[in-house]
N, C-alpha and C positions, 0 to 999 in steps of 0.2 A: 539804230541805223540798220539797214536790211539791203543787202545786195544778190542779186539771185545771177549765176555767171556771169557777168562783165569784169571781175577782175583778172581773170584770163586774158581780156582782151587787150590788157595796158602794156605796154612796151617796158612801164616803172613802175613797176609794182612795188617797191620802194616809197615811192610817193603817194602811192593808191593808200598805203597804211597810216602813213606819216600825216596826211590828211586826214583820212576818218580820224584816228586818234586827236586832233588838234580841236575836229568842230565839236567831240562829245563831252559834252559834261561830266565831272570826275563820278565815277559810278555807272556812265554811261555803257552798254554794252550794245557790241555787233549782233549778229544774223546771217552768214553768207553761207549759200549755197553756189557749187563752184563746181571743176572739175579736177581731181588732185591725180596725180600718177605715184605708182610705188616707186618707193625710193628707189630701187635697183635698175627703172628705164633710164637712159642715158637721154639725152635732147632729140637725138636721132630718133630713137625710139619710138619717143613719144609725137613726134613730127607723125611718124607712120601712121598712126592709130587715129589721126583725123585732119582738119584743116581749122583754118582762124573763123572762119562760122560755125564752124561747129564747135568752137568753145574746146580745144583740145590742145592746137600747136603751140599755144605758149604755156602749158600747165608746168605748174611747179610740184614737184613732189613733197609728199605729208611733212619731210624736216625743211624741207626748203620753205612750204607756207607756215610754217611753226615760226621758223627763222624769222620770216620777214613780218607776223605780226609781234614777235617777240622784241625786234631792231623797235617797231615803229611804237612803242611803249605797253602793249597791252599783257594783260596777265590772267590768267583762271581760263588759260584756250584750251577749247575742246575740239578735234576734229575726229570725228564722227560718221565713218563710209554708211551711206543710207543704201546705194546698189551700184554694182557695175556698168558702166557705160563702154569699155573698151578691155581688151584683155590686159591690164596690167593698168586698168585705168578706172576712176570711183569718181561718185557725184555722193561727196558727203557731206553733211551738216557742219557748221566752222561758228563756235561761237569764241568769245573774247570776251572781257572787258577792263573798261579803262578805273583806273584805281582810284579809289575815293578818299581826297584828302582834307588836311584841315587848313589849307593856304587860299581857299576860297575859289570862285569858277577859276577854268580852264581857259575862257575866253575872255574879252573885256566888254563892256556894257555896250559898244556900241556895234559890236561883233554880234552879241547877242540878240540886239536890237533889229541888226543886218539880217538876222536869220529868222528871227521870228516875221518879217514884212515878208521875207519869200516862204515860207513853209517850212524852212531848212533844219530845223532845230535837230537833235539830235537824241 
């Protein structure tokens, strides 16, 4: 699964996780390119440094997105500053993935089925 900034733009980012994690198949791994803030901006901060088009007012800092794909089950994350985009602010590489087990998919056959008719797979 591959997300190139949109998950900045979610209000639940919470759920943004909680989902990829649910459609990926155990072994499955993310891809996202995003915009993080150092830990040390505060909301305000980061408010400053851009708006909701530009992919910036809602950025979560590098433990806060640790955080939330660590909550939504994933493990082996790497976040990864590729360049600055803001002062106190990075567009870095964000990988993940979901753990591969022996209790069989993650989803159920007709979940699967659901996602292979629309492209969805993971």
């Amino acid at each position: 699964m591959i997300s190139n900034c949109v998950i900045n733009l979610s209000t639940y980012k919470a759920a943004v996780f909680a989902e990829t994690f649910r459609v990926l198949r155990p072994g499955g791994r993310i891809g996202v390119s995003d915009v993080v803030a150092d830990d040390t901006l505060t909301t305000d901060q980061r408010a400053e440094r851009g708006d909701y088009v530009g992919c910036i007012a809602r950025t979560q800092s590098f433990a806060e997105y640790r955080a939330g794909l660590e909550a939504g089950g994933f493990t082996d994350i790497e976040i990864t500053p590729a360049h600055s985009v803001a002062d106190g602010m990075h567009s870095p590489i964000i990988r993940a993935t979901k753990l591969t087990t022996a209790t069989g998919p993650a989803v159920t056959a007709s979940e699967a089925k659901s996602a292979a008719a629309c492209g969805c797979q993971g």
